[in-house]
C-alpha positions as CSV (number, residue, x, y, z in Angstrom):
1,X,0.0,0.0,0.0
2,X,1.4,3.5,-1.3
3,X,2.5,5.9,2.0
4,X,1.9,9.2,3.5
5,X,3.7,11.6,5.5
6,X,2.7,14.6,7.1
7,X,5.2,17.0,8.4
8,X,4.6,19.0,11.2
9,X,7.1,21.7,12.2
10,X,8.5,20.9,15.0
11,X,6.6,22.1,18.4
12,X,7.2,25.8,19.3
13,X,5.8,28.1,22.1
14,X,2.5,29.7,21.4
15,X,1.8,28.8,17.6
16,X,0.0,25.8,16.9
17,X,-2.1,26.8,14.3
18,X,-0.8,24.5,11.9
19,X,-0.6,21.5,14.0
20,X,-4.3,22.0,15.0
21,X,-5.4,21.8,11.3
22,X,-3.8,18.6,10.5
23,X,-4.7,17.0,14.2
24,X,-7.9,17.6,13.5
25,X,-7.9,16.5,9.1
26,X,-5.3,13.2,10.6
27,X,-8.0,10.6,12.0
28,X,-9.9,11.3,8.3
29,X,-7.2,11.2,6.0
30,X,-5.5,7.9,7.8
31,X,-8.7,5.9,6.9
32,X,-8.6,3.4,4.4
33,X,-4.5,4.9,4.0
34,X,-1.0,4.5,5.0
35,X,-0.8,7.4,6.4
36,X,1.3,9.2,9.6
37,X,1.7,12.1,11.2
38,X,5.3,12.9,12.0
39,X,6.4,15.9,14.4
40,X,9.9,17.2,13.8
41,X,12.1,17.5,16.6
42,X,14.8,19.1,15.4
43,X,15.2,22.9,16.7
44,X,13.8,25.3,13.2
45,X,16.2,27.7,14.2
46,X,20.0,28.5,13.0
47,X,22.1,26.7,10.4
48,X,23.1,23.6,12.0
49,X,19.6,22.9,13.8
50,X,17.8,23.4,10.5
51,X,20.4,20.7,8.8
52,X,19.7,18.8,11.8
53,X,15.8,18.7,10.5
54,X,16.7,18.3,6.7
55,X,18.4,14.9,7.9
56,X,15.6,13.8,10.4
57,X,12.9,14.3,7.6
58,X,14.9,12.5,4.9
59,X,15.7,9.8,7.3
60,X,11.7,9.8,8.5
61,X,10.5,10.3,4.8
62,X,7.7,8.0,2.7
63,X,8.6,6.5,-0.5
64,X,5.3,7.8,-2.2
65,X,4.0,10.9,-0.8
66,X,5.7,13.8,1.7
67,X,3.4,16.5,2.8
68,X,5.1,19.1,4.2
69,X,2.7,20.7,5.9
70,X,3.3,24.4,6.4
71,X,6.5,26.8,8.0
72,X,9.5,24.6,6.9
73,X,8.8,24.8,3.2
74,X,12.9,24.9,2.7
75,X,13.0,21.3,3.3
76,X,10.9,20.6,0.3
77,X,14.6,21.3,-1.3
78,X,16.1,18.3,-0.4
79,X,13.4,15.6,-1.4
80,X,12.2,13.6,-4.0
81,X,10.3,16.4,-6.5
82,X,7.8,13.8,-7.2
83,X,6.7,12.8,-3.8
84,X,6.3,16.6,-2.3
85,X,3.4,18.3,-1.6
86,X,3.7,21.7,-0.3
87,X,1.1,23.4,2.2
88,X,1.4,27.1,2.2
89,X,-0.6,29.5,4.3
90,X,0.3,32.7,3.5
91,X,2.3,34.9,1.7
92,X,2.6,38.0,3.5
93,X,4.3,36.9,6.8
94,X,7.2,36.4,4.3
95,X,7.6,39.7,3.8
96,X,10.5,41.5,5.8
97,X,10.9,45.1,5.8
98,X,15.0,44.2,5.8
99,X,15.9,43.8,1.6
100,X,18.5,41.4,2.3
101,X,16.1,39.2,5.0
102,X,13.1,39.8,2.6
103,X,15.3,38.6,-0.9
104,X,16.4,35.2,1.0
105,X,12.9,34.1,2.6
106,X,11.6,34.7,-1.1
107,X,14.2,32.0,-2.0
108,X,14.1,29.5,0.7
109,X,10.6,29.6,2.0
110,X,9.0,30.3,-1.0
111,X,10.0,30.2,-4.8
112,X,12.7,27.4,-4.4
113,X,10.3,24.8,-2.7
114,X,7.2,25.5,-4.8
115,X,9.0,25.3,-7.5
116,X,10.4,21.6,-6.6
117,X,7.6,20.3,-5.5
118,X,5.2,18.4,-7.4
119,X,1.7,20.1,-5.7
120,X,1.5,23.0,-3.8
121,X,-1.9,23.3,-1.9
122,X,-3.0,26.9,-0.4
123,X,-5.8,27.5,1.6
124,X,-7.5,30.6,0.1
125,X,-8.1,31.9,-3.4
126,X,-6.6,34.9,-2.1
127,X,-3.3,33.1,-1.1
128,X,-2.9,31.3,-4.6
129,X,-3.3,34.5,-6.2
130,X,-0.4,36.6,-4.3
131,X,1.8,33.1,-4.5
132,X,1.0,33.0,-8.6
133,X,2.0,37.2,-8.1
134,X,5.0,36.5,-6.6
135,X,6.8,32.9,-8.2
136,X,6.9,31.8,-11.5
137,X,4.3,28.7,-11.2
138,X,2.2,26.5,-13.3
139,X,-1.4,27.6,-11.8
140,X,-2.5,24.3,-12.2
141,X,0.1,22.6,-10.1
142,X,-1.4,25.1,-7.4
143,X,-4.9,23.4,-5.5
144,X,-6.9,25.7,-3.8
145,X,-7.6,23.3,0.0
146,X,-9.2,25.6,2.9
147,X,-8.5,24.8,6.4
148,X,-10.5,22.1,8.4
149,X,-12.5,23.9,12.0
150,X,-11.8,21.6,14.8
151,X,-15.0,19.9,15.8
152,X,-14.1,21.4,19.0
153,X,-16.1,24.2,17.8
154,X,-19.9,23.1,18.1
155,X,-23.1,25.1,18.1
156,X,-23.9,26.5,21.2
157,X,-26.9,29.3,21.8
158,X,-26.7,32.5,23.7
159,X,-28.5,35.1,24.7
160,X,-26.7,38.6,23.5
161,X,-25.7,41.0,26.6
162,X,-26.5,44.0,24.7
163,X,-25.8,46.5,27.7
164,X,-22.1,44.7,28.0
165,X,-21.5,42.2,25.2
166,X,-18.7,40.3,25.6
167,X,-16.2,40.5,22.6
168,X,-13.3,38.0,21.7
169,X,-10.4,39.4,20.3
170,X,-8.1,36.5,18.7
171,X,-4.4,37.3,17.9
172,X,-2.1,40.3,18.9
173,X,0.6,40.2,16.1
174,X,0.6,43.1,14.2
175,X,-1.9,42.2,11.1
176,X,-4.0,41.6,14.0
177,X,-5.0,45.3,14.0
178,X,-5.6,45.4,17.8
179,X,-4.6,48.9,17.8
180,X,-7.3,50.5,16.1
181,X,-9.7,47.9,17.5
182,X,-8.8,49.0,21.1
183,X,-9.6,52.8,20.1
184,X,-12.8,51.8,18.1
185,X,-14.1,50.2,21.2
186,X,-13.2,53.3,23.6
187,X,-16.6,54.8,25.3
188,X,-18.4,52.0,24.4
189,X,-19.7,49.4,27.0
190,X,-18.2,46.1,26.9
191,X,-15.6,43.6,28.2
192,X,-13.0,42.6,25.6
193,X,-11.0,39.3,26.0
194,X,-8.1,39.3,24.2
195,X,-6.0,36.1,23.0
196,X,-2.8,36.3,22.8
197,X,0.4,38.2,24.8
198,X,0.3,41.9,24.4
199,X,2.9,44.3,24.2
200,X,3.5,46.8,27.1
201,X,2.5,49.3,23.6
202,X,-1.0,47.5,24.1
203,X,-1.6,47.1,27.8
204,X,-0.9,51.2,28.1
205,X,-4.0,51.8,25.2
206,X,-6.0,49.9,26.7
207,X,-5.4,51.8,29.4
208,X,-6.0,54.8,27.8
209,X,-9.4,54.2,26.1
210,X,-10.1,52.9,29.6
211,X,-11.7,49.8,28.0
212,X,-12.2,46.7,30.3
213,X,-10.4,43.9,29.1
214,X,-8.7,40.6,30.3
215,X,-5.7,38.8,28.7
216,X,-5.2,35.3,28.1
217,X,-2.2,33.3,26.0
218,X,-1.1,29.6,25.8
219,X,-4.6,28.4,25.9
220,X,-5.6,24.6,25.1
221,X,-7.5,23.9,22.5
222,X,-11.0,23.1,24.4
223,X,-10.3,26.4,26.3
224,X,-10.1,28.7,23.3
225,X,-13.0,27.1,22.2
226,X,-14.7,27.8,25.9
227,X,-13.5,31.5,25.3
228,X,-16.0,31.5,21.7
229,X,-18.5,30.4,24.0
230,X,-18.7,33.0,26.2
231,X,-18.7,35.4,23.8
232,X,-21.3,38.0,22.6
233,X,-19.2,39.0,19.2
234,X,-15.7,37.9,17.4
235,X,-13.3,40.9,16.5
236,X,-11.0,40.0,13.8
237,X,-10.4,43.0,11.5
238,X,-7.0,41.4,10.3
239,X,-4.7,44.0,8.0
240,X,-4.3,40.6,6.3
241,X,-4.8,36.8,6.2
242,X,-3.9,33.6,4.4
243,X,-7.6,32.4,5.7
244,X,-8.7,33.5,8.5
245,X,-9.5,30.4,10.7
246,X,-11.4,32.6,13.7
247,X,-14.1,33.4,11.3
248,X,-15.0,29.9,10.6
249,X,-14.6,29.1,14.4
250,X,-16.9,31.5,15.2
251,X,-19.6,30.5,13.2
252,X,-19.4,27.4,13.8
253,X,-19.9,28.0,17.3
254,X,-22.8,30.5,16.8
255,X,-21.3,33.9,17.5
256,X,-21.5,36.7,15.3
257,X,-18.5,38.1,13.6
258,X,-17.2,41.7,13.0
259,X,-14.5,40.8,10.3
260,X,-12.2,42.8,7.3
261,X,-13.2,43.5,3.6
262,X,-9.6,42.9,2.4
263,X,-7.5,39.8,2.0
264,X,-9.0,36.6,2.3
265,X,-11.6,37.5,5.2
266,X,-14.6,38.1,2.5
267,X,-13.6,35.0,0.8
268,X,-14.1,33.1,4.2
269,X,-16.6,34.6,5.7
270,X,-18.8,34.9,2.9
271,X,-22.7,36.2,3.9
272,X,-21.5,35.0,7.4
273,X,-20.0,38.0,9.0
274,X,-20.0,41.7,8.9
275,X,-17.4,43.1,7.0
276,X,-15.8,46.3,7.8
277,X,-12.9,48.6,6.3
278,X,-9.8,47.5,8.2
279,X,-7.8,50.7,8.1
280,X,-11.0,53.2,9.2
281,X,-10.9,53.2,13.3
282,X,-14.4,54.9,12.4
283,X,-15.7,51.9,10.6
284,X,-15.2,49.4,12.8
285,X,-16.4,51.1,15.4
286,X,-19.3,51.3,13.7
287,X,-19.6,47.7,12.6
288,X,-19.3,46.8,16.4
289,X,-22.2,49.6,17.1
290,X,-24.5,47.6,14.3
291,X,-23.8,44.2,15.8
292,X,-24.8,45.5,18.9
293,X,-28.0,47.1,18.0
294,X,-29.1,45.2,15.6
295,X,-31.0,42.0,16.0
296,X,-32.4,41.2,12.7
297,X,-28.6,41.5,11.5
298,X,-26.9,39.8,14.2
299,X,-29.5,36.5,13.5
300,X,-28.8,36.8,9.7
301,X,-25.2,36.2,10.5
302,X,-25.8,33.7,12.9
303,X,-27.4,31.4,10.8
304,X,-25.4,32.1,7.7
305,X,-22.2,31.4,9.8
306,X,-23.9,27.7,11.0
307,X,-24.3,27.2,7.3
308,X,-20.8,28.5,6.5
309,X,-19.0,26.1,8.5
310,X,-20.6,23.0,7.4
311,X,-18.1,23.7,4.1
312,X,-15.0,23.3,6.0
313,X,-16.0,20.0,7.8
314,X,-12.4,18.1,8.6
315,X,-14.0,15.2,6.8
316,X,-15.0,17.1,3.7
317,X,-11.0,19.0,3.4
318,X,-10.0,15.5,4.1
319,X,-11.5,14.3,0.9
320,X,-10.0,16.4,-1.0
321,X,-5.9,16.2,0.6
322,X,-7.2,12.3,-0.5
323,X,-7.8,13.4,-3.6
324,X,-4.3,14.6,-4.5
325,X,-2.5,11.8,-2.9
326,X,-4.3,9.4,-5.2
327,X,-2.8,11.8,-8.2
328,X,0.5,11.6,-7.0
329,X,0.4,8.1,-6.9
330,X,-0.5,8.4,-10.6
């Protein structure tokens, strides 16, 4: 029987992103397959370490199919062309404002592997149009698979505070756009809850818009998803994103979302979330103001979001990573 590997990169502090998609895609793709799930343990850091992980994936590599799965797209350089297929997430986090930093992730992380590997899979229209912008690529070789949402995230009803909603706030990187969601949400009444470490920057605007907010970071898994339970709304008015996985957790949990009109938000979110000018402090306090106020609205977007969600199903994005293998086995 032909095998599968999966790559993860190997376990760092605080991002899991990646290793949550493929937990939760794993016990549907290893049906009926010979397939595994292999972690790297090898440090993704530094000349030597990274050498260190070239030789523990060749030496932990399948004769027939290697997924490399997302982050450590450079070691797609030293397998077999026709057994690699590529995962790549975004394109943007790439980018480095340093020319010389910005010229050599372009090569390692990006146009040398996609261009040696047989597939390379992307999770968003959006993301396969900046990667065709950017490296010289057969668009045919590049599949269009969105993420998987955990079935963590379940359907569970609320009743909206209106007088003090609760919102979630997920990420605090800078595409995050906390800064101008923090002064949208000065003078109005509310209690934020904000995933993620912040930046002594952060902590003193909070301060200053005198908003009432808690902090949480290094969450498990079933306690994000208890933090999209409690919650009245879902602020994620990224600057940018190769998907946008909070959207599709929110709606799958029932919450209503206030999300951006750029990037691959709209593409995500579809009729499932209300989407706001990321850039304008103005309108996203405003968005927040008509996902307060308005019922009608806020049930549209309810339901549209429990629809939404059923499309990225781990069993259904399964299928289709299936899909491939079985044409690179052809």
């Amino acid at each position: 029987m032909p095998t599968i590997t999966l790559f993860l990169r190997p376990n760092r502090a605080g991002a899991y992103s990646i290793e949550n998609l493929f937990l939760a895609l794993y016990p549907h793709i290893r049906k009926g397959t010979e397939a595994r799930l292999y972690t790297l343990k090898s440090k993704n850091a530094g000349l030597f370490n990274r050498w260190k992980l070239v030789r523990e994936l060749r030496e932990n590599r399948s004769r027939h199919v290697n997924h490399i799965t997302g982050d450590i797209t450079y070691t797609a350089l030293f397998l077999s062309r026709r057994s690699i297929v590529l995962t790549i997430h975004d394109v943007e986090s790439l980018e480095r404002q340093n020319v010389l930093a910005a010229w050599a992730l372009q090569l390692l992380w990006l146009k040398w592997p996609v261009s040696r590997a047989r597939f390379v899979t992307v999770v968003s229209h959006q993301t396969k149009a900046r990667l065709l912008e950017q490296v010289p690529v057969n668009p045919g070789k590049v599949i269009v698979i969105p993420n998987p949402v955990s079935e963590l995230f379940q359907y569970v009803p609320k009743l909206f505070q209106k007088e003090m909603p609760a919102i979630l706030q997920i990420g605090t990187k800078q595409n995050k756009n906390l800064e101008r969601t923090i002064k949208a949400l000065a003078g109005i009444p509310c209690k934020l809850t904000i995933i993620g470490m912040l930046t002594p920057a952060q902590q003193e605007l909070l301060q200053e818009c005198r908003i009432d907010f808690e902090n949480k970071a290094g969450l498990t898994n079933e306690e994000l998803a208890a933090e999209y339970r409690k919650a009245d709304i879902v602020s994620f008015v990224s600057i940018f994103e190769g998907f946008g996985m909070p959207i599709v957790e929110a709606n799958a949990t029932g919450r209503v979302v206030l999300t951006s009109n750029v990037s691959a938000m709209p593409e995500v979110a579809g009729n499932a979330a209300l989407l706001v000018d990321p850039h304008s402090i103005a309108a996203i306090r405003e968005g927040f103001l008509e996902l307060i106020r308005n019922d009608a609205l806020r049930e549209t977007l309810i339901a549209n979001g429990l629809q939404n969600a059923k499309k990225y199903q781990p069993e259904l994005i399964a299928r289709q990573y299936l899909a491939l293998y079985e044409r690179m086995l052809t």
